[in-house]
C-alpha positions as CSV (number, residue, x, y, z in Angstrom):
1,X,91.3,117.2,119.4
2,X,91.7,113.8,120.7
3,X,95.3,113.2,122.5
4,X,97.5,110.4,120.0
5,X,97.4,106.9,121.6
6,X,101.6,107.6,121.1
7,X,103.5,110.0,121.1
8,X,107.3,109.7,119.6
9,X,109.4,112.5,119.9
10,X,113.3,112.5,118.1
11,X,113.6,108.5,119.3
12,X,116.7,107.0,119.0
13,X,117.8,103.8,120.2
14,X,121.3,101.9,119.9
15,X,122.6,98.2,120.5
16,X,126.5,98.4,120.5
17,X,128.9,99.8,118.0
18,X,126.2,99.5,115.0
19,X,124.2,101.8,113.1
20,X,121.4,103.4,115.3
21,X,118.3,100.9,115.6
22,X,116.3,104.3,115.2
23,X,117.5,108.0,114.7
24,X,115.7,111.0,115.2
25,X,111.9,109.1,115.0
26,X,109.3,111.5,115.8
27,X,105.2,110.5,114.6
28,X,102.3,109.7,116.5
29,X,100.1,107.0,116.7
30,X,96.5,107.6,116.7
31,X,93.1,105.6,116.9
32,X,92.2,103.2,114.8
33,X,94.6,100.8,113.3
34,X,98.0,102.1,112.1
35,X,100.3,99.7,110.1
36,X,104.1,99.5,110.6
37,X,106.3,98.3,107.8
38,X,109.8,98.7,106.2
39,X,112.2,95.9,105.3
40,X,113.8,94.1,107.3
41,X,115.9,95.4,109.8
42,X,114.3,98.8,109.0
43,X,113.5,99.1,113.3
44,X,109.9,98.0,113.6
45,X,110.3,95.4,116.2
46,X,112.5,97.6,118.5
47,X,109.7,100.5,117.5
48,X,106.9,98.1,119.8
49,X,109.3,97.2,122.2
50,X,109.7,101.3,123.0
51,X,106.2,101.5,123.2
52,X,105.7,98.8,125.8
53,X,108.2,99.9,128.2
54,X,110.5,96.9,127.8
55,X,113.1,99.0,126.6
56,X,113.9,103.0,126.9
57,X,115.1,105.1,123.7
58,X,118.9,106.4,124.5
59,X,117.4,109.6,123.4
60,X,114.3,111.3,122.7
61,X,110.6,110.9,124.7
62,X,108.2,108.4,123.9
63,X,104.6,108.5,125.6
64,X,101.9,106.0,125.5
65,X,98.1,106.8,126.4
66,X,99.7,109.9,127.5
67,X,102.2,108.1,129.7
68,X,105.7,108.1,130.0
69,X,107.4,105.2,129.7
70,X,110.6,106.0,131.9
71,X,108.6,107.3,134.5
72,X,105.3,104.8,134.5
73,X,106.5,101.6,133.0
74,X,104.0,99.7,135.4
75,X,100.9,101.6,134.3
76,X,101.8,101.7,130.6
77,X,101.9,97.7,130.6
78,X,99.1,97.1,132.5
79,X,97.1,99.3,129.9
80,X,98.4,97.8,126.5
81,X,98.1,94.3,125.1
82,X,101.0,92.9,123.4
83,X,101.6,90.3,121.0
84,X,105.1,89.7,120.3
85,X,106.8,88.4,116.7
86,X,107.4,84.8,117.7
87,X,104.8,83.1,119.4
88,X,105.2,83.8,122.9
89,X,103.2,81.1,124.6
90,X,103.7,77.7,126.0
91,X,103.4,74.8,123.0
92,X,103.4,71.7,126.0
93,X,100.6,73.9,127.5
94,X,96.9,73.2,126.0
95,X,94.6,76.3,125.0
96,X,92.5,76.9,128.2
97,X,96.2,76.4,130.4
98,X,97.7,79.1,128.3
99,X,95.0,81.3,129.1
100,X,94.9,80.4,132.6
101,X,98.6,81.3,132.8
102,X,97.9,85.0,130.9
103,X,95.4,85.5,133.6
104,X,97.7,84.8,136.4
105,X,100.2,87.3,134.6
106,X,97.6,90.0,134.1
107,X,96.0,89.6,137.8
108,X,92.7,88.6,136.2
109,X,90.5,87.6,139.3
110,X,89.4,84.2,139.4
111,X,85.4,85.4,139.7
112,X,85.8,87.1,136.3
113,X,87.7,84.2,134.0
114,X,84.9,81.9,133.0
115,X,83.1,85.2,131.6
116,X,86.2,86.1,130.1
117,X,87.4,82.9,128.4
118,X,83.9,82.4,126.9
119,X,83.8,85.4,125.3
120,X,87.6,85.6,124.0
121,X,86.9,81.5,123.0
122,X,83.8,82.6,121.4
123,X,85.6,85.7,119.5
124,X,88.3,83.5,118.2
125,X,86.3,80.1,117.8
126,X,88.8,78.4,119.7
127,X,86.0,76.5,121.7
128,X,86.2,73.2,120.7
129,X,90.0,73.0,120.7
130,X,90.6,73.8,124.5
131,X,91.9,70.9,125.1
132,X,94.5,71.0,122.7
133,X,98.1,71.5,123.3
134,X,99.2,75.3,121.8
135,X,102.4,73.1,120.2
136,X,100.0,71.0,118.1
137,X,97.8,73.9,116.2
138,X,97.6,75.3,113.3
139,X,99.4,78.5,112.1
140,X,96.3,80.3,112.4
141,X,95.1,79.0,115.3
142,X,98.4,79.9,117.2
143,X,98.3,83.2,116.2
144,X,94.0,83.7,117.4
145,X,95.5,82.2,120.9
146,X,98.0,84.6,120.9
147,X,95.3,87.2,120.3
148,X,92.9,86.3,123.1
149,X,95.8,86.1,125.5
150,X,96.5,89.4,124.9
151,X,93.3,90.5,125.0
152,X,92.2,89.0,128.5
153,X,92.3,92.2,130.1
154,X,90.6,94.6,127.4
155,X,93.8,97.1,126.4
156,X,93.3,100.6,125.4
157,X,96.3,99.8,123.2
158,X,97.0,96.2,121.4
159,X,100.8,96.1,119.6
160,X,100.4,92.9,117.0
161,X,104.2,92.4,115.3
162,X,103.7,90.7,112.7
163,X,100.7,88.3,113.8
164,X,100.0,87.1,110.2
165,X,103.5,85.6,109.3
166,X,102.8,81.9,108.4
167,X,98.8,82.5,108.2
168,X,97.1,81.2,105.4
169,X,94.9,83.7,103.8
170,X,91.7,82.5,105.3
171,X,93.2,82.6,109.3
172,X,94.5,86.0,107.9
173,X,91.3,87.3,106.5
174,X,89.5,85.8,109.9
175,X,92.3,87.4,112.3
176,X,91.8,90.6,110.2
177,X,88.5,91.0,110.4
178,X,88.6,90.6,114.4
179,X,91.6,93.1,115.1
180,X,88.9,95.1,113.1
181,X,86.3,94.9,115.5
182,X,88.7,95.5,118.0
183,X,89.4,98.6,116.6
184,X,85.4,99.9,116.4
185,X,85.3,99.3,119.8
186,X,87.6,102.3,120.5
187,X,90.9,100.2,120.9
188,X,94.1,101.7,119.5
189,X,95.7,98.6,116.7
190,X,99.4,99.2,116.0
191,X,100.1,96.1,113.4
192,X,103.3,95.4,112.2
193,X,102.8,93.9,108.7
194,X,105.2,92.3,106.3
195,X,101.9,91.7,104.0
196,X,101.3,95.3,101.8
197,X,97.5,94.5,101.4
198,X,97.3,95.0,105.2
199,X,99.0,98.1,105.4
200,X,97.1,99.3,102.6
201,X,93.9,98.2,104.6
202,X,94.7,100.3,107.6
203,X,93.7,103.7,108.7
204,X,97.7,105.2,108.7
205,X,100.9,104.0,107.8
206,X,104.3,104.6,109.5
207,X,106.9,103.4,107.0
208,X,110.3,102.6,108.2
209,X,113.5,101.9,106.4
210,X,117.2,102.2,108.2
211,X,115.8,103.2,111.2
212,X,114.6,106.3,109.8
213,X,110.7,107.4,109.5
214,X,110.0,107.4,105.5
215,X,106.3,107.8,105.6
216,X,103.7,108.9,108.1
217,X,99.9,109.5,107.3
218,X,97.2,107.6,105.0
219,X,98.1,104.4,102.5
220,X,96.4,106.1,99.9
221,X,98.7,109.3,99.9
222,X,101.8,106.6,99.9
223,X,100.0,104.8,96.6
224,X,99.3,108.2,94.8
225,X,103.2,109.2,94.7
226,X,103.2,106.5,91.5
227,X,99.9,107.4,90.2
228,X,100.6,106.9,86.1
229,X,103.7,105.1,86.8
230,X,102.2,101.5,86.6
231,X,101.3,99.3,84.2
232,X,100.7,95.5,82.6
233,X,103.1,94.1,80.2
234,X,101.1,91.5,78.3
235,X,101.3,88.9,75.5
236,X,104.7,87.9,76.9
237,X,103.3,84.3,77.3
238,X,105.3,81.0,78.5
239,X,108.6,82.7,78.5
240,X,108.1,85.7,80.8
241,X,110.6,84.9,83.6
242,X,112.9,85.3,81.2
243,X,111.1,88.6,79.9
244,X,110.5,90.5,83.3
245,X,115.1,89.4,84.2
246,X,115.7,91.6,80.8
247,X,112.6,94.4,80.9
248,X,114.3,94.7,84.8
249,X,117.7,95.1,83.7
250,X,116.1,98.4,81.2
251,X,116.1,101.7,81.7
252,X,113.7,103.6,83.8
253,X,112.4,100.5,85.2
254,X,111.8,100.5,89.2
255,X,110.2,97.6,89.8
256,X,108.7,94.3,88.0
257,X,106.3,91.0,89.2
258,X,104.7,88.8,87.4
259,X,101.0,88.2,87.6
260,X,100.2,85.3,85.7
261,X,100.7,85.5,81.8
262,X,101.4,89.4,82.5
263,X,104.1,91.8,84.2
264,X,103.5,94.3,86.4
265,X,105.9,97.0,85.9
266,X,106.3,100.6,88.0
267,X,108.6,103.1,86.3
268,X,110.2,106.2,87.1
269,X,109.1,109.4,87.1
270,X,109.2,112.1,84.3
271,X,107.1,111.8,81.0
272,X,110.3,111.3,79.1
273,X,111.9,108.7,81.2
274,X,108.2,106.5,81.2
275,X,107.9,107.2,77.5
276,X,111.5,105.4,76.9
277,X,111.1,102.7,79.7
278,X,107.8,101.4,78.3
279,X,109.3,101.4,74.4
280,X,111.9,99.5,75.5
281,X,109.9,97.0,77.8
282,X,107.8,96.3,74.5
283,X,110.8,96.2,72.7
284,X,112.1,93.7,75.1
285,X,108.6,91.6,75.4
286,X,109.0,91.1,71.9
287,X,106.4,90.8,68.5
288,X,102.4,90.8,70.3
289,X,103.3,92.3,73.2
290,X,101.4,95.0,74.9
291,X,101.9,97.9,77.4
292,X,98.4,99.3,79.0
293,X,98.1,101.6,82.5
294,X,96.9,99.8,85.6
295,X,95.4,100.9,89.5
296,X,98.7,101.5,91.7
297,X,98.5,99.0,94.8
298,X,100.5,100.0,98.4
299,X,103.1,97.9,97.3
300,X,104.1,99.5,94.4
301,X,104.6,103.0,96.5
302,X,106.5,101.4,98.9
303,X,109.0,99.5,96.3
304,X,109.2,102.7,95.0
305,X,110.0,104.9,97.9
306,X,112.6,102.2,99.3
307,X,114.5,103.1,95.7
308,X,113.1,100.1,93.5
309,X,113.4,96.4,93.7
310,X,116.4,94.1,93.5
311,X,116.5,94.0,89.4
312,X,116.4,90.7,87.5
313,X,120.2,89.8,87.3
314,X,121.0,86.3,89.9
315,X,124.0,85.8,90.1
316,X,123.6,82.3,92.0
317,X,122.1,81.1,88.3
318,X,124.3,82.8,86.3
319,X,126.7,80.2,88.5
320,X,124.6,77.4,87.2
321,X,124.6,75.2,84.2
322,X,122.1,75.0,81.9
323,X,120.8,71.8,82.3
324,X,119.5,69.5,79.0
325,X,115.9,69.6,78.3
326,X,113.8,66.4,78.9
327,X,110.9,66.7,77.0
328,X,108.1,65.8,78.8
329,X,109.5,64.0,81.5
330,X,108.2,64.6,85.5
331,X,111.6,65.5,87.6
332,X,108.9,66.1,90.1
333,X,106.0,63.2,90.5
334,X,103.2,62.2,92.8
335,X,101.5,59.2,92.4
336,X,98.3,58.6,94.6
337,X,100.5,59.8,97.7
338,X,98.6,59.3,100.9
339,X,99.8,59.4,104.6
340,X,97.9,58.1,107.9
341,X,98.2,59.0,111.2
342,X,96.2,56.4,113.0
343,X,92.6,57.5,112.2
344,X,93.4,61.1,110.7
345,X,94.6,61.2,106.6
346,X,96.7,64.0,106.9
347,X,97.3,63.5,102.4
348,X,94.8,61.3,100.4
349,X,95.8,60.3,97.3
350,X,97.7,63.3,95.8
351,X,98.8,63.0,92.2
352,X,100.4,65.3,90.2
353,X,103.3,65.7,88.0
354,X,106.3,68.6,87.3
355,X,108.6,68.6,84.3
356,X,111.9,70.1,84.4
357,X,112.2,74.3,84.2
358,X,108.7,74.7,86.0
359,X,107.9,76.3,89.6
360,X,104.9,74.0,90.7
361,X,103.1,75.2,93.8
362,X,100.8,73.7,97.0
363,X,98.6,76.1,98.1
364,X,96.3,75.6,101.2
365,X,95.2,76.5,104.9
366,X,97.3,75.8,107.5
367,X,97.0,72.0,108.6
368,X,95.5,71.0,105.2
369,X,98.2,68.4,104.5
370,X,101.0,70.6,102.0
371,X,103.9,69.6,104.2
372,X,102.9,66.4,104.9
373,X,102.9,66.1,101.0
374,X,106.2,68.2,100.7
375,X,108.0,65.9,102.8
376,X,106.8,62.3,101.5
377,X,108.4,64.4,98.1
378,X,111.4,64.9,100.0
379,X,112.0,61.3,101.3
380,X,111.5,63.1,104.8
381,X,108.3,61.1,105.8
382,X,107.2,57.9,104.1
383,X,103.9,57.4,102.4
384,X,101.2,54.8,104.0
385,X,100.7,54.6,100.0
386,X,101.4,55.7,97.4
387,X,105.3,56.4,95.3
388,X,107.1,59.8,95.2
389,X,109.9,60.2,91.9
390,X,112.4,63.0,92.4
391,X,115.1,63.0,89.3
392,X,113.6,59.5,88.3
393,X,114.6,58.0,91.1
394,X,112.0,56.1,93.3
395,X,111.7,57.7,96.9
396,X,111.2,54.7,98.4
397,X,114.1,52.2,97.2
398,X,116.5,54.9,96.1
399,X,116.0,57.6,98.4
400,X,119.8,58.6,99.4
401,X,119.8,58.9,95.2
402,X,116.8,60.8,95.0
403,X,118.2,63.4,98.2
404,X,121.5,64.0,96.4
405,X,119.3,65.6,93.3
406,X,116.9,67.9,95.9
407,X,117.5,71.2,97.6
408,X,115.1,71.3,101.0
409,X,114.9,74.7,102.3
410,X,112.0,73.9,105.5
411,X,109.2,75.7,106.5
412,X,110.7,76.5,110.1
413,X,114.6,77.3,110.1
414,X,116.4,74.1,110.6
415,X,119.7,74.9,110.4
416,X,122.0,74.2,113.4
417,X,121.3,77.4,115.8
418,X,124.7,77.1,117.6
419,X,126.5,77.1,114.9
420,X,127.6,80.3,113.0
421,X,127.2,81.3,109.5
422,X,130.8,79.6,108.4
423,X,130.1,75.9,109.9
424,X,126.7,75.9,108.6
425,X,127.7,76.7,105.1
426,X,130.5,74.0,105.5
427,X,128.6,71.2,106.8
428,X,125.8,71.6,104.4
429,X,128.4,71.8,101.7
430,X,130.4,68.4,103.5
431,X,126.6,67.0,104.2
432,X,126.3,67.2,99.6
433,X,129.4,65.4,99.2
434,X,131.1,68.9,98.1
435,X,135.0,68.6,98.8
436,X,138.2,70.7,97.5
437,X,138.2,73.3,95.5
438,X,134.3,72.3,94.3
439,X,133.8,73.1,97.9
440,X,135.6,76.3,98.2
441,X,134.2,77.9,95.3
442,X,130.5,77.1,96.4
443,X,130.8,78.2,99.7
444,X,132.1,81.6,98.3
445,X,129.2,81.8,95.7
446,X,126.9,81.7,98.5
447,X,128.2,83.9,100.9
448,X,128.7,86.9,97.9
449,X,125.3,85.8,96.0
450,X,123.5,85.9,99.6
451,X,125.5,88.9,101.7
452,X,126.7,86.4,104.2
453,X,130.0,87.7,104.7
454,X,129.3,90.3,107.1
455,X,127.6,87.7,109.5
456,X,130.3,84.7,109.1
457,X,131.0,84.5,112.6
458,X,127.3,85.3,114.1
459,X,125.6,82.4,115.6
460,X,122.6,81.3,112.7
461,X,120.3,81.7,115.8
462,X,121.2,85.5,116.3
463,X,120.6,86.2,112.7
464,X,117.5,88.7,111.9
465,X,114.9,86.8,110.1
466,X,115.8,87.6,106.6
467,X,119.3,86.7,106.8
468,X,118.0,83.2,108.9
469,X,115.9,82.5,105.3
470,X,119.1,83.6,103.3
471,X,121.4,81.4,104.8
472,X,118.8,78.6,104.7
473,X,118.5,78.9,100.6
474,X,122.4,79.3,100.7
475,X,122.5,75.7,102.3
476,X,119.4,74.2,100.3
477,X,121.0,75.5,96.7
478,X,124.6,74.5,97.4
479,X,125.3,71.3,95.8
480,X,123.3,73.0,92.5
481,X,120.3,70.1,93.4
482,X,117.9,69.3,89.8
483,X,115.2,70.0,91.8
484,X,114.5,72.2,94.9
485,X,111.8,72.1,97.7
486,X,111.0,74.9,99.1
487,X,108.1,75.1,101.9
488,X,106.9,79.2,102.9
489,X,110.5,80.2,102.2
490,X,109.6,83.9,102.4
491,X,107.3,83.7,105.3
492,X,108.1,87.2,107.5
493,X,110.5,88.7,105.3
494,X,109.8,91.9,103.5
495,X,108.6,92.4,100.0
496,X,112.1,93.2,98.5
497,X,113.7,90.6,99.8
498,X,111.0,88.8,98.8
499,X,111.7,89.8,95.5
500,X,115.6,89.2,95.5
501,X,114.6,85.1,96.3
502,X,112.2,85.3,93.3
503,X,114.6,86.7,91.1
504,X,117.1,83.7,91.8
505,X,114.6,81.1,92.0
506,X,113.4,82.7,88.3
507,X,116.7,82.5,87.0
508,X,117.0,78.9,88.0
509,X,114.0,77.8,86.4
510,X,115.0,79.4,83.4
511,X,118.6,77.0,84.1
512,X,116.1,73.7,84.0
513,X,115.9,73.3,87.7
514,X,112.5,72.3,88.8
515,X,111.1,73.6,92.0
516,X,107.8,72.6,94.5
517,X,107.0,75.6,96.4
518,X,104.2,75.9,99.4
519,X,103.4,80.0,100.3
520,X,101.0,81.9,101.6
521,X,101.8,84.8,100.1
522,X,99.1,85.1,97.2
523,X,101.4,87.3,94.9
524,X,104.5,85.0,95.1
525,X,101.5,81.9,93.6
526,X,101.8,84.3,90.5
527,X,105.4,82.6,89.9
528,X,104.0,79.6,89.5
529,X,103.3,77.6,86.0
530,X,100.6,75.4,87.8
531,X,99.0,74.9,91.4
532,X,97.1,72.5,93.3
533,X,95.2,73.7,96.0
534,X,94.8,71.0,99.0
535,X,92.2,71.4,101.8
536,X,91.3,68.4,104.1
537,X,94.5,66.7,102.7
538,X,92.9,66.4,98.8
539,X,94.1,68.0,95.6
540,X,90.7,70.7,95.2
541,X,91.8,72.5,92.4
542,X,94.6,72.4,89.8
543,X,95.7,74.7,87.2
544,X,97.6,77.6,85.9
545,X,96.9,81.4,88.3
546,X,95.3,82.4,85.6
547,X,92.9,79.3,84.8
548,X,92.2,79.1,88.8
549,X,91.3,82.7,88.8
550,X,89.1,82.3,86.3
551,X,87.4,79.3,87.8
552,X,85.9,82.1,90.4
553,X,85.1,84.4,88.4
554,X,81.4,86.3,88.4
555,X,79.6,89.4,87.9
556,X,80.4,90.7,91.2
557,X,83.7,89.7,91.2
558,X,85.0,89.8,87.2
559,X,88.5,89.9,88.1
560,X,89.8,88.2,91.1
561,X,92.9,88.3,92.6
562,X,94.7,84.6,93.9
563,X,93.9,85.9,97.3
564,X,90.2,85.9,95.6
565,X,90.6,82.6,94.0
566,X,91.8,81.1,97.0
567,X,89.0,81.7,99.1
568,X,86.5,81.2,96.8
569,X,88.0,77.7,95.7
570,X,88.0,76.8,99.6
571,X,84.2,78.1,100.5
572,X,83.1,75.8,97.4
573,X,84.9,72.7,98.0
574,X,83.2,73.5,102.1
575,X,79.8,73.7,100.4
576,X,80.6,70.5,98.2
577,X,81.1,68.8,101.3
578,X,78.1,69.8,103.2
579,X,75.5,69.1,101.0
C-alpha cells in the first residue's frame, strides 16, 4: 500500500488565549485530489500552512511525502508547491517578471527556464499576455499565474487555498480541468474549496468545522448521510422569498435555497419528523404547491452535518420599513450606458431596468465589463454615454441625491484597514448623515444583526474574511439606502454564511428595497428575479434563471444547471462572433 502524501497525527495548533486553531486532528492525505472545506474559521488555512513547514503544530506530528516537518522543513518546501489564499505575487510586476522571480526563489537554473516558461505559458494560455503587468489581469488569469509559479519546479505535492475565489465559472472550469491533469500525472492536489461542487468533484474530502475533523473519506459517502431527506418545493411562484423565510422558520426543516421558481429543502431525519416537515412546508407554500424528492448534492450533506443553515428570520429587515410600492417604476435604470477607455469599450450600450422589491443580477467572466457597469450605476465612474437613474434621480446632475438612496458594498473590501470595527461603523454611519440617537440605534443594529461585538476593537484589516464581508454589508446597509449595490459580496466565504447574507438581503426585498448584485457563485443567481449576462462589455442574454436555463437546454443536456446556462450562453455568443 502506497505511503499517504500526509500524514496528520493528533495536530493541534494555538494562536494566543483563543480557542485551539485545531485540536486533536488526525487524517491523511493521499493521491489524487483531496478537498478541504468547513466554514469559516473552521482551520483550513492554518491546516496548509502545517503542511508546508511554515508553522509547527504545538502538539501532535505532521509528515509530508514522508517527511517531517520539524526535522526537514528545507526538503519538505523544496518538494511541495504552494499557492497561498491571497494572491501572493507582485501586481507592478508583468507575467514573464513574476515568473522570472519564482525561478530565482525556487533555484530554477537559467538553461532550463525558456523550456519551462513555454510549457507552464502554454498549460495556462498565458502566452500572449506576458507582457502584462500581474496588477492589471483578470480574476482568472491571476489565479492561472499563480498556478504556473507554483508549478515551476514540478512538486510531488501542490497546496491550492482557495484558488477559485473571485473566478468566474469559465476561469474555474479551465483552472479545474488543469489541477486535474496535474493530478493524472501522479501529483498529490490538496484544494481548499469554499465552492461545494468542487469538493464534491474531488477524489476525498476532509471536512473541518471548529477546528475539529468532521469528515474524512469520499464526497459521495458525505452526500448519502441525507439520502431521502431532500426535495423541491414547487408552485410557490413570484412570492417564494417570502415562502422559503416561513417553510425555514417550520419544523423539521434543516436547510432551504431557492432554485428559481422552486425551493430546495433538506429535512431531518426520522420518517415521522419528514412526514410533518413536508405537510407543513406545503401547508406553508400554500393552494398549488408541490413537494416531490430530489438527487442530494455535497452541499446539502455538509449544511447538514454543520447542524443546518442560518433559518429565514433577518433581523436587520425586521429593522426596516416597509417601503410603499411603486408600481412599475425602475428604482434601478440603465439607459444605453457605455464607458471608453481610449480604444477599449469596457460597457457598450447596456440598458436595462429594476423596479422596487426585485434582486437584479450581472453575471459574466471576469473582465467582461460588470463592474465597470456597477459603478457608472453607483455614480462611482461616469459614463462616456449614456444616463444611469438610482431612486429617480439622474446620476449625472444629482449624483450626491442619487448616493444618499444606495448601499455600495465593493467587490474588494474597501473599508479603512487601520481602523477597527467601532470607527468604521461610526464613520460610515457620520459618512450617511446619521446623527444622535438615529445613529446610536443603527450602529447597535448592526453590530447584534452582524456579530460585530466581539471584534469592536480589532483592526478591520485583521478580521477573517467573513467577518471583513460582514462588516462591509454592516456599513453598506446602515443608513437603510432604497436601493443596494452589491458587487461578489460572498466571494470566499462559506456556504452558510453565504446563506445568513441571503437570508437578509431576502428579507429586504421583501421590505421594497431594490438590489443589483454581480456573483460568481451560480447558486446565489438562483435569488435573482432577472439577469443579464455581459461578455465583451454587451448585455448577451437577459431573463429570469429559469427562462436562461431554458434557453440552453437540449437532449443531452435537458436540465441544466446556471453553472450550465452560463457556459453555454458564453460559447454561443463566442460562436456568434466568429462566424
Amino acid at each position: 500500500m502506497a505511503e499517504p502524501v500526509v500524514r496528520i497525527e493528533n495536530v493541534t495548533m494555538r494562536f494566543g488565549p483563543q480557542a485551539p486553531a485545531l485540536r486533536g486532528v488526525s487524517c491523511v492525505v493521499e493521491g489524487g485530489i483531496t478537498g478541504l472545506v468547513g466554514p469559516d474559521g473552521a482551520g483550513k488555512t492554518t491546516l496548509i500552512r502545517l503542511m508546508t513547514g511554515l508553522l509547527l503544530p504545538d502538539e501532535g506530528r505532521l509528515s509530508v511525502l514522508g517527511l517531517d516537518t520539524r526535522g526537514d522543513m528545507a526538503p519538505v518546501q523544496a518538494a511541495i508547491g504552494y499557492m497561498p489564499q491571497r494572491f501572493g505575487l507582485y501586481e507592478d510586476l508583468s507575467v514573464a517578471e513574476n515568473l522570472d522571480l519564482y525561478a530565482d526563489l525556487r533555484g530554477l537554473a537559467s538553461s532550463e527556464r525558456a523550456e519551462v516558461f513555454e510549457r507552464l505559458l502554454s498549460f495556462t494560455d498565458l502566452r500572449r499576455f506576458t507582457g502584462r503587468l500581474a496588477g492589471r489581469l483578470s480574476g482568472g488569469m491571476k489565479q492561472k499565474l499563480g498556478l504556473a509559479c507554483a508549478l515551476l519546479t514540478k512538486p510531488r505535492l501542490l497546496l491550492l487555498d482557495e484558488p477559485s475565489v473571485g473566478v468566474d465559472p469559465v476561469s474555474r472550469r479551465d483552472l479545474w480541468a488543469m489541477v486535474r491533469e496535474l493530478a493524472g500525472d501522479g501529483i498529490g492536489v490538496l484544494w481548499s474549496t469554499a465552492y461545494l461542487d468542487e469538493a464534491e468533484a474531488c477524489d476525498r474530502v476532509l471536512l473541518l468545522n471548529a477546528g475539529e475533523l468532521l469528515f474524512s473519506g469520499p464526497p459521495a459517502d458525505l452526500t448519502r448521510q441525507v439520502d431521502g431527506r431532500v426535495f423541491r418545493l414547487t408552485g410557490v411562484g413570484r412570492g417564494r422569498r417570502a415562502v422559503l423565510a416561513e417553510v425555514l422558520g417550520g419544523r423539521g426543516i434543516v436547510d432551504g435555497v431557492i432554485q428559481g421558481e422552486a425551493i430546495r429543502l433538506v429535512v431531518a431525519e426520522g420518517a415521522q419528523e419528514r412526514d410533518a416537515a413536508i405537510t407543513e412546508a406545503r401547508s406553508r407554500a400554500g393552494v398549488g404547491a408541490e413537494v416531490r424528492p430530489t438527487p442530494p448534492r455535497f452541499e446539502d450533506a455538509f449544511i447538514d452535518m454543520l447542524g443546518g443553515g442560518p433559518g429565514g428570520r433577518s433581523q436587520l429587515a425586521e429593522a426596516s420599513p416597509m417601503r410603499a410600492a411603486g408600481g412599475d417604476e425602475a428604482v434601478i435604470e440603465a439607459r444605453g450606458l457605455t464607458k471608453r477607455f481610449g480604444d477599449f469599450t469596457a460597457a457598450d450600450d447596456i440598458s436595462f431596468s429594476i423596479p422596487r422589491g426585485q434582486i437584479f443580477g450581472l453575471l459574466g467572466p471576469n473582465g467582461a465589463g460588470k463592474s465597470t457597469t456597477f459603478k457608472m450605476l453607483c455614480g462611482l465612474l461616469k459614463p462616456t454615454s449614456g444616463e444611469g437613474r438610482v431612486a429617480g434621480f439622474d446620476l449625472r446632475r444629482e449624483s450626491a441625491e442619487a448616493r444618499n438612496q444606495l448601499g455600495y458594498m465593493a467587490q474588494k473590501f474597501s473599508l479603512y484597514g487601520d481602523l477597527s470595527v467601532d470607527q468604521n461603523l461610526a464613520f460610515f454611519a457620520g459618512a450617511y448623515g446619521l446623527a444622535g440617537p438615529r445613529r446610536r440605534e443603527r450602529i447597535a443594529l448592526m453590530k447584534e444583526v452582524f456579530a460585530l461585538s466581539p471584534q469592536s476593537g480589532i483592526s478591520a484589516k485583521d478580521l477573517p474574511l467573513g467577518f471583513k464581508q460582514r462588516l462591509a454589508l454592516a456599513c453598506a446597509v446602515m443608513h437603510d439606502p432604497a436601493a443596494l449595490f452589491l458587487d461578489e459580496p460572498t466571494s470566499g466565504v462559506d456556504p452558510v454564511t453565504r446563506r445568513e447574507f441571503w437570508t437578509h438581503i431576502n428579507g429586504l426585498v421583501e421590505k421594497g428595497v431594490t438590489v443589483l448584485v454581480t456573483t460568481h457563485f451560480m447558486d446565489e443567481a438562483e435569488y435573482c428575479d432577472r439577469i443579464a449576462l455581459i461578455y465583451r462589455g454587451r448585455a448577451i442574454a437577459l431573463g429570469s434563471p429559469d427562462a436562461l436555463r431554458a434557453s440552453v437546454a437540449c437532449p443531452e443536456r435537458p436540465d441544466p444547471t446556471m453553472e450550465d446556462a452560463f457556459i453555454a450562453l458564453i460559447e454561443r455568443s463566442r460562436l456568434v462572433e466568429a462566424a
